[in-house]
VEXNUDO-441336 format. One record per residue (C-alpha): residue in one letter; x, y, z. Coordinates in steps of 0.5 Angstrom, whole numbers, padded with zeros to 4 digits, always signed. Layout:
<sites>
AXYZ/...
</sites>
This chain:
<sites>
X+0273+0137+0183/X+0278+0139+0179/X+0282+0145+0182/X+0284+0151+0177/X+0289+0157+0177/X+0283+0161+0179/X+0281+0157+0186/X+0288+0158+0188/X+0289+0165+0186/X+0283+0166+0190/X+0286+0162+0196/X+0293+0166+0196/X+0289+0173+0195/X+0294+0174+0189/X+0292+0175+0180/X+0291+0169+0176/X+0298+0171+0173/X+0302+0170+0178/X+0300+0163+0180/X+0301+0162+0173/X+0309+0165+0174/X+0309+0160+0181/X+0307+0155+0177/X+0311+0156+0170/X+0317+0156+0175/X+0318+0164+0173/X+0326+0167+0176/X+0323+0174+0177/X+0317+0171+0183/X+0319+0174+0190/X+0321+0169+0195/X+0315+0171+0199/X+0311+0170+0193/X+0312+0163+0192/X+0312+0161+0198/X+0305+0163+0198/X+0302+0161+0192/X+0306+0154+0193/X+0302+0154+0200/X+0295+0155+0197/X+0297+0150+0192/X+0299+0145+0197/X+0293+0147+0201/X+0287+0146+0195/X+0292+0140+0192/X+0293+0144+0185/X+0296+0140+0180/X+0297+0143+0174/X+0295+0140+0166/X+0302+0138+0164/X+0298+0137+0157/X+0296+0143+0156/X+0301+0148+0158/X+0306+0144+0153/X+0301+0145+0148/X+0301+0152+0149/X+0308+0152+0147/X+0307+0147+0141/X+0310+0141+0144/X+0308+0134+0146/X+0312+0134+0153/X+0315+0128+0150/X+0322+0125+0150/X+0323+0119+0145/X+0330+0114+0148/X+0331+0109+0143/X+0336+0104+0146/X+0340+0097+0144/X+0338+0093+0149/X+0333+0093+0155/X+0335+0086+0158/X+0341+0090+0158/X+0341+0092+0166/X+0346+0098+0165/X+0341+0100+0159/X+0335+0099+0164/X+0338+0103+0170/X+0340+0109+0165/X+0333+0109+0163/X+0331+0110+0170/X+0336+0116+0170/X+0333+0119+0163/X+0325+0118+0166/X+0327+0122+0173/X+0331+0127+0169/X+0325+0128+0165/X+0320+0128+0170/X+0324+0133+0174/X+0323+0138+0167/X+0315+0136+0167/X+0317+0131+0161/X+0315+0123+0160/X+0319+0119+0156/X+0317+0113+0151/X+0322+0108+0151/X+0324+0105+0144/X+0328+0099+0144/X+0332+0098+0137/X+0337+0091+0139/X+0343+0095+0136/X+0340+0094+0129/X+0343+0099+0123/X+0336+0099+0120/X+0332+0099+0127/X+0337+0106+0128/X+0336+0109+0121/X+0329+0109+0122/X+0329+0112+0129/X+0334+0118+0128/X+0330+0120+0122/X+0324+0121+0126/X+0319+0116+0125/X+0316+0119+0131/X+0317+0126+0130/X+0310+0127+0131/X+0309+0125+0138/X+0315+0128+0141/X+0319+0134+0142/X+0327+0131+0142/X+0330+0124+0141/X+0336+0120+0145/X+0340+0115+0141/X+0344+0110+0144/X+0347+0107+0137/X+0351+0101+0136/X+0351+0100+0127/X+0349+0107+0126/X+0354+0110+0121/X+0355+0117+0120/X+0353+0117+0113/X+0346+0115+0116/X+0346+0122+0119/X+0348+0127+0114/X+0341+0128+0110/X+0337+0128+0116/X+0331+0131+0115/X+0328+0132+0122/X+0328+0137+0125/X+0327+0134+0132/X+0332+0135+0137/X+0338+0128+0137/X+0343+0127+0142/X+0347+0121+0141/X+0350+0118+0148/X+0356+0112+0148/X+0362+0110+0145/X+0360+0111+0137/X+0364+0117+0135/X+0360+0122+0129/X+0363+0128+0126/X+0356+0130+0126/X+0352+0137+0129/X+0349+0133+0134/X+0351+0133+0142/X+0354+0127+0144/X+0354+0124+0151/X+0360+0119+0154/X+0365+0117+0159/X+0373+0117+0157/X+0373+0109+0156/X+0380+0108+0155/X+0381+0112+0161/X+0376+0108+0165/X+0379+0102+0162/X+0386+0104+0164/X+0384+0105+0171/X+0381+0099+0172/X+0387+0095+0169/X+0391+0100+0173/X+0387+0098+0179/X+0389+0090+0178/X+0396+0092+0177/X+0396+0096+0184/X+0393+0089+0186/X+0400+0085+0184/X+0396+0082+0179/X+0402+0081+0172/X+0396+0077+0167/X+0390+0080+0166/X+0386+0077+0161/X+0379+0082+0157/X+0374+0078+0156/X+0368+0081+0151/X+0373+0084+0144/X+0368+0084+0139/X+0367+0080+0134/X+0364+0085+0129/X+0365+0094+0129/X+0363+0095+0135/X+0367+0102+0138/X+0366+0101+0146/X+0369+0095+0145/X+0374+0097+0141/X+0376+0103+0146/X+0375+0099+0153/X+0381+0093+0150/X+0385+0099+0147/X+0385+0102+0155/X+0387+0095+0157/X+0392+0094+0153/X+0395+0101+0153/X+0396+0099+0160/X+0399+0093+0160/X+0403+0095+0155/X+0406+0102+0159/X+0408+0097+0165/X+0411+0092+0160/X+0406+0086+0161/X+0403+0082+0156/X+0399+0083+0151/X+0398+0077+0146/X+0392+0074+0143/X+0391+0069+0148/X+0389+0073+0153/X+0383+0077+0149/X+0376+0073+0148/X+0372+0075+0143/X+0365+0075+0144/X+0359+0076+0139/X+0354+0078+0145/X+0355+0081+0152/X+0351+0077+0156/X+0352+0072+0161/X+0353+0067+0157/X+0358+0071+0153/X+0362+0071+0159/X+0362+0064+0162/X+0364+0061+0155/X+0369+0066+0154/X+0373+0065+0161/X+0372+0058+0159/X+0375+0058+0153/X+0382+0062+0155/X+0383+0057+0160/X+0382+0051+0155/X+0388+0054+0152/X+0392+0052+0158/X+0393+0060+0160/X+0391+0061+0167/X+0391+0069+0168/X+0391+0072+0175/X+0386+0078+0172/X+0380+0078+0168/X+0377+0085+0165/X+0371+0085+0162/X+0367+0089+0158/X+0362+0090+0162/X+0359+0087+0169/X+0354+0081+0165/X+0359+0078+0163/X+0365+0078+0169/X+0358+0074+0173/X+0359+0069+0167/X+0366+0069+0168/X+0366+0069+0176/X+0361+0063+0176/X+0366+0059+0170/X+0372+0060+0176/X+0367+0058+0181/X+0366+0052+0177/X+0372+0049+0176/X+0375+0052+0183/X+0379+0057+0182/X+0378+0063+0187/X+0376+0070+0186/X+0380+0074+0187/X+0385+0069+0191/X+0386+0066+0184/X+0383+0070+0179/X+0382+0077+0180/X+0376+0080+0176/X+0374+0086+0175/X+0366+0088+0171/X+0365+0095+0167/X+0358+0099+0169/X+0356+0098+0175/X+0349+0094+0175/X+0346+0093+0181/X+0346+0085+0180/X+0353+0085+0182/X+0353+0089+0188/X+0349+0083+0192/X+0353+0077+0189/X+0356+0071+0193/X+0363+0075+0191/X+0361+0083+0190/X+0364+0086+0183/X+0369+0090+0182/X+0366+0095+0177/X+0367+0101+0173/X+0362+0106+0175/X+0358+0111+0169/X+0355+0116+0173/X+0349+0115+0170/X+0345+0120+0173/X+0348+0125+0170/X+0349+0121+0163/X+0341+0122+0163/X+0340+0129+0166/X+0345+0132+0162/X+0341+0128+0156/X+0335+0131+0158/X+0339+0137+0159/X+0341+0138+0152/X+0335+0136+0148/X+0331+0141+0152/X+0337+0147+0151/X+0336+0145+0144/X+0328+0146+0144/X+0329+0153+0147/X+0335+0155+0143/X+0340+0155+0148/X+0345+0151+0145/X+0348+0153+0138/X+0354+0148+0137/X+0353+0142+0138/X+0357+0139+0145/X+0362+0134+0146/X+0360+0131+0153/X+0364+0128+0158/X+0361+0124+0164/X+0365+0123+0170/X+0365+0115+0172/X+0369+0112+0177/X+0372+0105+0180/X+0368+0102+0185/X+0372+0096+0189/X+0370+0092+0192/X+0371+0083+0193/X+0371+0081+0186/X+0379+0084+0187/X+0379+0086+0194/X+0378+0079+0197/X+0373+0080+0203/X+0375+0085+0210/
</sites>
């Protein structure tokens, strides 16, 4: 049987309004006071229509997040971040999955789904800033990563040449005077574009090399892309004592070519990821990594579309997230 607001203002001894404030998380409840309704709550087992009560504000409870590439291990653990932010706030999240595709991405920020949600988080690869201008839709976008937009919209992101530079530094503290990047992109592609900018800043600031023979382009980002990328920098005849890539899928490629052909890491070859996924803290040889706080990328995404919602938020933000470089074997060696 289902237990209402009735049943537990009857157990607290206290109106229907007040449970209803204890439950709507109301400021001006007395400590006291939600302590007591919260124990009659816990007691009858109350839980509340989350439906209902986003109704009565005209809401659907619902945040859409549309992002590139779900195999993607960052992207997977970034949506856990987003669908525990909501879940705290009594929203659900509905997972749209574009493959880094301007069309597929249009058709997202123009709210094909407005209907059923109450605001949007947009991860875009090939969106552009025209593709933007005459949105009609009214439902609330945030935009996370590297893609710049001058548009009013929030924009989510941690400082990639920064993060790039430190992970470069880091290598250079180490000794370490040939640090290759595998994983410049081929085609646009901003993050990519930032991250080798960071290396090369750095190299550049200590007076080491540069030259094109120490960048692999890539057309994707996965394994694969790092293995045929380290692979073909030493086909070459270079034999960096470095390797920064562009994110931790393809350092795993990369350290599994090295392993190959038996160059060791870091003995010989020194390697460091970008995202910090799971995947690469449990390796034969665990992953040096730039670490996103994800966490906060996704309560801050969350938090910004629910500021939108409420009005709380007039101009439109410019959001850093913090991050930070994880050491660990893949530079380190083992302790």
């Amino acid at each position: 049987m289902r237990v209402s607001l009735k049943d537990v203002a009857a157990h607290a001894g206290v109106s229907i309004k007040t449970v209803s404030n204890v439950v709507n998380n109301y400021q001006h409840v007395t400590p006291a006071m939600r302590e007591r309704v919260q124990r009659s709550i816990d007691a009858l087992g109350y839980r509340p229509n989350l439906a209902a009560r986003h109704l009565r504000k005209g809401r659907t409870g619902i945040i859409a997040l549309a992002l590139p590439e779900l195999g993607n291990p960052y992207f997977a653990e970034l949506a856990a971040a987003v669908i525990d932010a909501a879940a705290a706030q009594d929203y659900i999240v509905l997972l749209d999955h574009t493959g880094g595709r301007r069309e597929q991405e249009v058709l997202v920020s123009q709210g094909f789904r407005a209907r059923v949600i109450d605001g949007l988080i947009l991860s875009p690869i090939e969106l552009e800033t025209e593709d933007l201008h005459d949105r009609a839709e009214q439902v609330p976008l945030v935009l996370l990563g590297e893609r710049e937009y001058d548009l009013p919209y929030d924009h989510i992101a941690i400082d990639n040449v920064a993060a790039a530079r430190a992970a470069v530094r880091h290598l250079m503290g180490l000794g370490r005077r040939e640090v290759a990047f595998i994983g410049a992109r081929r085609g646009r592609s901003e993050p990519a574009q930032l991250r080798v900018r960071g290396w090369r800043e750095e190299l550049t600031a200590a007076g080491l090399p540069t030259d094109d023979g120490l960048v692999a382009a890539t057309d994707g980002w996965g394994h694969a892309d790092g293995a045929a990328a380290m692979t073909r920098i030493l086909e070459t005849g270079r034999r960096p004592d470095a390797v920064f890539a562009y994110n931790d899928p393809m350092a795993i490629g990369a350290m599994r070519v090295l392993h190959a052909r038996g160059l060791r890491v870091p003995e010989d070859i020194a390697v460091v990821g970008f995202d910090d996924v799971v995947e690469g803290r449990f390796g034969a040889v665990t992953l040096t990594s730039v670490s996103p706080d994800k966490e906060a990328i996704g309560r801050l995404a969350v938090e910004s579309v629910l500021a939108r919602l409420g009005g709380e938020a007039p101009d439109p933000r410019r959001i850093r997230a913090d991050y930070r470089l994880v050491e660990r074997e893949s530079t380190l060696g083992r302790r």
